[in-house]
C-alpha positions as CSV (number, residue, x, y, z in Angstrom):
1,X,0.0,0.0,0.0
2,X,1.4,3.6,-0.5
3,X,1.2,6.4,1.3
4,X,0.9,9.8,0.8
5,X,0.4,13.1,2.6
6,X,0.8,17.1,2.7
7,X,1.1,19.5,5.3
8,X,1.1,22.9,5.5
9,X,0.8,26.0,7.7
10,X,-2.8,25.9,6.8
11,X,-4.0,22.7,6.7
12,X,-2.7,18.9,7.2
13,X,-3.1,16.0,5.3
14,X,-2.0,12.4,4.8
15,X,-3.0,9.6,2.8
16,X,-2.8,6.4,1.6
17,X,-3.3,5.1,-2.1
18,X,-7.0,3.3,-0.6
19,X,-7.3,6.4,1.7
20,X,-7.0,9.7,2.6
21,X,-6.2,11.3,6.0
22,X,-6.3,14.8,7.6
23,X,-4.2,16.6,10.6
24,X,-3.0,19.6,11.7
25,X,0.2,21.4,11.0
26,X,1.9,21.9,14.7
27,X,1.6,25.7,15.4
28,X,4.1,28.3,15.9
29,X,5.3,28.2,19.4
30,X,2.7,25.5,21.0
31,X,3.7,22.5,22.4
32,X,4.3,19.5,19.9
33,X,1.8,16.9,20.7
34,X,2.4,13.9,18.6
35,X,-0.7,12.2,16.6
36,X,-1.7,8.5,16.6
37,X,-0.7,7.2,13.4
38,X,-3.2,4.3,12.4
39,X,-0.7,1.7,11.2
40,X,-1.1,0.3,7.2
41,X,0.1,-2.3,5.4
42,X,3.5,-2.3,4.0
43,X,2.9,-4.4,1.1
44,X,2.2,-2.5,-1.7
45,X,-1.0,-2.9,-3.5
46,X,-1.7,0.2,-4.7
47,X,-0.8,-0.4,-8.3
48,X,-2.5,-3.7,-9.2
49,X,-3.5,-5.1,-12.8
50,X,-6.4,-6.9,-11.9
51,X,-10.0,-5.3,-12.3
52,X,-11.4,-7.1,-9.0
53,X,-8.6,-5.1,-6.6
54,X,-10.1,-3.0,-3.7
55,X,-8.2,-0.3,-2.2
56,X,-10.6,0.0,-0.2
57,X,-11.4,-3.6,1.1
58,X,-7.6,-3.7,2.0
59,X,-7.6,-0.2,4.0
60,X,-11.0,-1.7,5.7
61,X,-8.9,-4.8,6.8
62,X,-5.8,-3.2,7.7
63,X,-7.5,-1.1,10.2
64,X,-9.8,-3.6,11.3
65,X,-6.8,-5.5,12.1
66,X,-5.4,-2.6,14.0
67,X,-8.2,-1.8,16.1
68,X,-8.8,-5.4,17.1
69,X,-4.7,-5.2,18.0
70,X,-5.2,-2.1,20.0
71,X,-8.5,-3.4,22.3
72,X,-6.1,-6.4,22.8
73,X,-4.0,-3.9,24.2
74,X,-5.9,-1.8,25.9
75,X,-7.7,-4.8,27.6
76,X,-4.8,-6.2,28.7
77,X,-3.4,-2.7,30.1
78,X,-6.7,-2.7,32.3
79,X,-6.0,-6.0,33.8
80,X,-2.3,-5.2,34.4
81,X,-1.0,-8.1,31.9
82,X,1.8,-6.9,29.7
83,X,1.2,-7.2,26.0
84,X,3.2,-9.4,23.9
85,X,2.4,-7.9,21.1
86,X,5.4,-6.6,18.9
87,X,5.0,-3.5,16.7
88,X,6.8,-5.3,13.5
89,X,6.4,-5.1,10.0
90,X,3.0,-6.5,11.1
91,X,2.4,-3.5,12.9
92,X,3.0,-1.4,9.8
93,X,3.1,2.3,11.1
94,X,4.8,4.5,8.6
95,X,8.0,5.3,9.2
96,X,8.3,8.2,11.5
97,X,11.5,10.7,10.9
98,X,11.0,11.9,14.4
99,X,11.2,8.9,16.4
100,X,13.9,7.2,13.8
101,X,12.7,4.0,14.0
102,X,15.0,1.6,11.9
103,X,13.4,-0.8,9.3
104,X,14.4,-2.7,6.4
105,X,14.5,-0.3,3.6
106,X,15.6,3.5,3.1
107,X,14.4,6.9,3.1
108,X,15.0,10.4,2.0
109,X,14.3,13.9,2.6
110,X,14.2,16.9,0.0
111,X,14.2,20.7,1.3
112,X,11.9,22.4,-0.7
113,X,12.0,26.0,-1.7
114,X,8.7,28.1,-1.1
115,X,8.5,30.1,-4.2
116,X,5.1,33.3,-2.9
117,X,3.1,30.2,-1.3
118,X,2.5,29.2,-5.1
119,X,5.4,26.6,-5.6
120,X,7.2,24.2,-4.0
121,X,10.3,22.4,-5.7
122,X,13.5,21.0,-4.8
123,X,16.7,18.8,-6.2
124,X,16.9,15.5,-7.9
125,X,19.5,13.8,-9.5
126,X,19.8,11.9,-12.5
127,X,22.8,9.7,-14.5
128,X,26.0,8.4,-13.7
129,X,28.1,10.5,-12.3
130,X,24.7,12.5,-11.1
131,X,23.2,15.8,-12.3
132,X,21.4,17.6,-10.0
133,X,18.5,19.9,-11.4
134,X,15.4,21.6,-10.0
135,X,12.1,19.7,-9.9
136,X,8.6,20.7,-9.0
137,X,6.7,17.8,-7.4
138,X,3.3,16.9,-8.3
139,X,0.8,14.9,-7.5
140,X,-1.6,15.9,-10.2
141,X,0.6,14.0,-13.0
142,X,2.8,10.6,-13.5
143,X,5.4,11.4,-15.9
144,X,9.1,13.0,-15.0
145,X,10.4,15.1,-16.9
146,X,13.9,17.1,-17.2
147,X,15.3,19.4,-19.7
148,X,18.3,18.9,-21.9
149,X,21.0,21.5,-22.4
150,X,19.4,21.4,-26.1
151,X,16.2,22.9,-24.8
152,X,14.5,26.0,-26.2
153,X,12.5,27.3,-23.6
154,X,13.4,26.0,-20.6
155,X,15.0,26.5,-17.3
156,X,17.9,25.2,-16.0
157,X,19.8,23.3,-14.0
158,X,20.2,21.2,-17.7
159,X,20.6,17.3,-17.8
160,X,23.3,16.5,-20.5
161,X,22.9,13.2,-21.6
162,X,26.9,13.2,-23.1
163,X,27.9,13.4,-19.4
164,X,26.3,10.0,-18.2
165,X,27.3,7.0,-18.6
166,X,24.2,5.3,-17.6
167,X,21.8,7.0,-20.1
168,X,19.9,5.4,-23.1
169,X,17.3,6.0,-25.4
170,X,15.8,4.8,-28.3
171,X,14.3,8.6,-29.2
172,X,10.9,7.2,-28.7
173,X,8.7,11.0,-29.4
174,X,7.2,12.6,-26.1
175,X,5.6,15.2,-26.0
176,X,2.7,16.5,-23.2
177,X,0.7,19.7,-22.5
178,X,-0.5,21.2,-19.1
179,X,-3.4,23.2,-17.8
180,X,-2.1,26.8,-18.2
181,X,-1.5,25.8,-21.8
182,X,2.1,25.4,-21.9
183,X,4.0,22.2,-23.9
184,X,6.7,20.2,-23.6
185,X,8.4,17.9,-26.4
186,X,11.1,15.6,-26.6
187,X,12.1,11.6,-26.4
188,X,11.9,9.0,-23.6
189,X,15.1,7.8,-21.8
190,X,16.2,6.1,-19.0
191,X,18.8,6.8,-16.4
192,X,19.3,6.4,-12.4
193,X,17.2,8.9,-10.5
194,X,18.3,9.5,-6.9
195,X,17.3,11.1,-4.1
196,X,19.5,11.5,-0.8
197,X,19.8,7.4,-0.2
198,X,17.3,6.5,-2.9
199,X,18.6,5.4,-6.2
200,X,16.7,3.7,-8.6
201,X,18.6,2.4,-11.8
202,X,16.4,2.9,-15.0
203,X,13.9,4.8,-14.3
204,X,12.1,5.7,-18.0
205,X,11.5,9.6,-18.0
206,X,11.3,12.3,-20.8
207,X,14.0,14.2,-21.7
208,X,13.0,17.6,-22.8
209,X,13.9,19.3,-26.2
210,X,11.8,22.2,-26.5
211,X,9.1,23.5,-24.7
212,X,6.7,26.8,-25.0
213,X,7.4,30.2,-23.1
214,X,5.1,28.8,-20.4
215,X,7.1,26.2,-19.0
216,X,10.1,28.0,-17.9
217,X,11.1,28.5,-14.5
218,X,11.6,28.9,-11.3
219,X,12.1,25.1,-11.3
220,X,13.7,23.2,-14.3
221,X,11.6,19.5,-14.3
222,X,8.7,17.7,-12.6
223,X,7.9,14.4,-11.2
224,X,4.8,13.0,-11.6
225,X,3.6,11.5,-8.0
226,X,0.5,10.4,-9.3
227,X,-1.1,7.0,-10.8
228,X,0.9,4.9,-14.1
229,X,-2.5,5.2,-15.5
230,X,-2.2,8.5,-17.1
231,X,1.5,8.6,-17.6
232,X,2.3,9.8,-21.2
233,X,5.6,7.7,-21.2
234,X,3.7,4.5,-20.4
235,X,6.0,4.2,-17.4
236,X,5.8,3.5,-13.7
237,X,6.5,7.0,-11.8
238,X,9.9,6.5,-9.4
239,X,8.2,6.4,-6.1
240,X,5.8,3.3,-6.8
241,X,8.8,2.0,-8.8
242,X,10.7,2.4,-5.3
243,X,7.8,0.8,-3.7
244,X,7.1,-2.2,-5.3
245,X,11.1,-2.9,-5.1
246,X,10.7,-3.1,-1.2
247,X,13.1,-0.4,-1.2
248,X,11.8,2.4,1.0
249,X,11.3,2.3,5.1
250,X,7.5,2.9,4.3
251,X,5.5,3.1,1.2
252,X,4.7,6.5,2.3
253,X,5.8,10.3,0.4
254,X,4.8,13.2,2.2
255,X,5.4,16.8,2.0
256,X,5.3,19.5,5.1
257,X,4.4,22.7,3.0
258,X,5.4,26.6,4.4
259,X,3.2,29.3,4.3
260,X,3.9,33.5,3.7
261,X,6.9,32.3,2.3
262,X,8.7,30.6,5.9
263,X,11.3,28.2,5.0
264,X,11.3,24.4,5.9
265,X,9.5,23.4,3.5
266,X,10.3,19.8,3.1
267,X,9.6,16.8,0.7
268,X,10.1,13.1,2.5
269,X,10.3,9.7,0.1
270,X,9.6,6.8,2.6
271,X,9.0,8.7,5.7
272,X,6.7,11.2,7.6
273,X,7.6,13.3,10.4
274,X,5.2,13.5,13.5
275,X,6.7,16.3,14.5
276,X,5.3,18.7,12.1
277,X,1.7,18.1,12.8
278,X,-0.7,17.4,15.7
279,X,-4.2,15.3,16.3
280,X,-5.6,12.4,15.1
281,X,-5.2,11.5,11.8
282,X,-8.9,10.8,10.2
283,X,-8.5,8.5,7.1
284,X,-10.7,8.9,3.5
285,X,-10.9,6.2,0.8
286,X,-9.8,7.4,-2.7
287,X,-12.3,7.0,-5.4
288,X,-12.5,4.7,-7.4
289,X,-9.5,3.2,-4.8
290,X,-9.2,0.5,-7.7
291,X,-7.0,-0.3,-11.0
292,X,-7.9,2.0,-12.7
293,X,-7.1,5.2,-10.4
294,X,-5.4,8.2,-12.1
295,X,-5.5,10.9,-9.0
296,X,-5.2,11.2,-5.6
297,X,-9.4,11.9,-5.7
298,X,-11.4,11.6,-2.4
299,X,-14.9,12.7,-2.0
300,X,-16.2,15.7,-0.1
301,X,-19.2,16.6,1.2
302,X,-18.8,19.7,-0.3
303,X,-17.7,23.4,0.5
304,X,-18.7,25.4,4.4
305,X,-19.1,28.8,5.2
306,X,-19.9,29.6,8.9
307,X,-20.0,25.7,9.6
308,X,-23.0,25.2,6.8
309,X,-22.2,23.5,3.8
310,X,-23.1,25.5,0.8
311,X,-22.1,23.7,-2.2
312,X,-22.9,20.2,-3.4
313,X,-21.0,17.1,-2.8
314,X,-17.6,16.5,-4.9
315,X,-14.6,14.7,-5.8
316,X,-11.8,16.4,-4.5
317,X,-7.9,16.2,-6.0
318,X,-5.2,17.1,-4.1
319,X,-2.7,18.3,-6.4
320,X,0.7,19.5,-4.6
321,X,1.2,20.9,-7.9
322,X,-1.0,23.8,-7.5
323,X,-1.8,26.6,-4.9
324,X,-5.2,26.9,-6.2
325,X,-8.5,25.5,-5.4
326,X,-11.0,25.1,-8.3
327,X,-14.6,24.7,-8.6
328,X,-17.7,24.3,-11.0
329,X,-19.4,27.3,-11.9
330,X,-22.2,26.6,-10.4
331,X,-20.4,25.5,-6.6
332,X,-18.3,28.4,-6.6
333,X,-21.3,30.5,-7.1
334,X,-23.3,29.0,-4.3
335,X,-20.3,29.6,-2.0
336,X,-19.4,33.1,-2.7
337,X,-22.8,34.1,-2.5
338,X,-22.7,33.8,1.2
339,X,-19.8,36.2,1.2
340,X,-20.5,39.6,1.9
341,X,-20.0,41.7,-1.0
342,X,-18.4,39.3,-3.1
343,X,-19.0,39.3,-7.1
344,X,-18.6,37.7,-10.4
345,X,-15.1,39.0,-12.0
346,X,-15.4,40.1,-15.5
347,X,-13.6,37.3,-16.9
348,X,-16.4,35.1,-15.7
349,X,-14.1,32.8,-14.3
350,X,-13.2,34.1,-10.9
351,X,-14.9,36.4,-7.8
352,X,-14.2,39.2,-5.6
353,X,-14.5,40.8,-2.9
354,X,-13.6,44.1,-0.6
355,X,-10.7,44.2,1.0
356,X,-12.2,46.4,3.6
357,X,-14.3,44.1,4.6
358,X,-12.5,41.1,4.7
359,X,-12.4,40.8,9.1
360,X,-16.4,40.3,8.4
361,X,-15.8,37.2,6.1
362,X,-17.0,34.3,8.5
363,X,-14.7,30.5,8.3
364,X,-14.2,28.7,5.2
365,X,-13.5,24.9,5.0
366,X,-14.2,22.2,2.7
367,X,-15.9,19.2,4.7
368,X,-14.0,15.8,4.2
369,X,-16.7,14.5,7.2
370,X,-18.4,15.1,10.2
371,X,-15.4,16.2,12.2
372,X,-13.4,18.1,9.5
């Protein structure tokens, strides 16, 4: 099973390829006060050919497992008999960076840079001997992607093919397009891709020859964290590559995201870090949570202004590859209408509201459940 979560100044997250789970970032100056993680399975299953596969089944018995562990426990505790119970690769917690408890397997973290609260990105490396460029990492797409020092358009750090010794391609075409309209073109390689400890020898990605005016900068590539279902290069994104080789302390990739552009920032490949967050995590199941998923999708119960949801009920993507919350038409509508003095932007596609009177603006939260 994988893993994945994001946390930030403003909100907390983690979840898991059959689920989805929420927390709080730990605030500034207060007292750290570590969550419960509910323990998953290790095995990964995220990624499975078969049709009949349930994401969600698994999750259900995982944590039914757990809790029937944990009663165990706690009856036990009551009667003053110790447990025997041993919190193994049976036990499954992800791994936690700040406890640093050893397992079989590796991990690595990544400082990001916080570029105005809008994006996060931070080093990888690629080839023998390695390359280190930039890379924005995103959750909304499966493919990775690095420019050449051929590449009109682009920003560098460049990856120069010539200098590894470890790079091949057969100059299979790529090419891809994003949702601000900007394109990307060139062939599909393979090369190591490493980060800190992780290494993974042959790792298909697409080498990029020339791109539009829109993909430049601040950060020269992307990695797609996302499902092999809707990667363009047909390939199996690094991190459930890393997985399904056993090779990471958890199947788990999380990110602990700044705010009003604070540093730490922080991208971690088989870990978490309790230590950043407080509360009890509260799991979601993705949707479909089968074969065939693409996104990290959960479903909400919709949009809430003043602790009354507004809108209707929705599939949600979280998308570390983006700042910015979208919405139908007709949802964003029903939820601005509640705010005082908001209205319709020309454009048609966004809204505003006065400045002035932005202390009268009552809470906003999208509802995940009853609690959150």
């Amino acid at each position: 099973m994988v893993h994945f979560s994001v946390l930030s100044a403003t909100a907390g997250f983690l979840a898991a390829a059959s689920s989805f789970v929420s927390a709080s970032p730990v605030p500034s100056g207060a007292e750290r006060v570590k969550a419960h993680i509910v323990p998953f399975s290790s095995k990964h299953a995220a990624i499975r050919r078969s049709e009949d596969f349930s994401a969600t089944d698994l999750s259900t018995r995982d944590l039914n497992r757990v809790q029937r562990r944990n009663e165990l426990e706690a009856s036990l505790a009551k009667r003053s008999i110790p447990s025997n119970s041993k919190r193994t690769a049976a036990a499954l917690e992800p791994f936690d960076i700040a406890h640093l408890r050893k397992r079989a397997g590796s991990y690595a973290t990544d400082p990001l840079v916080n570029n105005g609260d809008s994006l996060y990105y931070g080093n990888l490396d690629t080839g023998t001997p390695a390359q280190t460029t930039t890379i924005d990492f995103d959750t909304g797409s499966s493919d990775l992607i690095i420019p050449s020092v051929d590449c009109k358009n682009c920003t560098g750090p460049f990856f120069d093919p010539n200098k590894s010794t470890s790079f091949a391609t057969n100059q299979q075409p790529f090419s891809t397009a994003f949702g601000d309209g900007s394109t990307a073109d060139g062939v599909i390689a393979t090369d190591t891709v490493a980060m800190g400890g992780l290494s993974l020898q042959n790792q298909p990605f697409a080498v990029i020859l020339q791109a539009s005016k829109g993909f430049d900068g601040p950060n020269a590539g992307l990695m797609g964290l996302a499902f092999p279902t809707i990667a363009q290069t047909g390939a199996t994104p690094w991190f459930i590559n890393l997985a399904n080789a056993g090779a990471l302390e958890s199947n788990v990739v999380s990110f602990y995201l700044s705010r009003q552009g604070a540093d730490g920032s922080e991208l971690c490949v088989g870990c978490i870090d309790s230590s950043k967050f407080t509360g009890d995590p509260e799991y979601f199941p993705l949707t479909p949570g089968n074969a065939s998923q693409k996104f990290w999708d959960i479903h909400t119960q919709g949009f809430a202004y003043n602790g009354q949801i507004v809108t209707e009920a929705m599939t949600a993507t979280i998308d570390s590859g983006t700042s910015l919350i979208l919405l139908p038409p007709s949802q964003a509508t029903a939820l601005y209408s509640k705010i005082p003095g908001a209205q319709a932007a020309g454009d048609g596609s966004h809204f505003t509201f006065p400045c002035a009177g932005a202390d009268s603006i009552g809470p906003i939260g999208i509802v995940f459940s009853s609690n959150t």
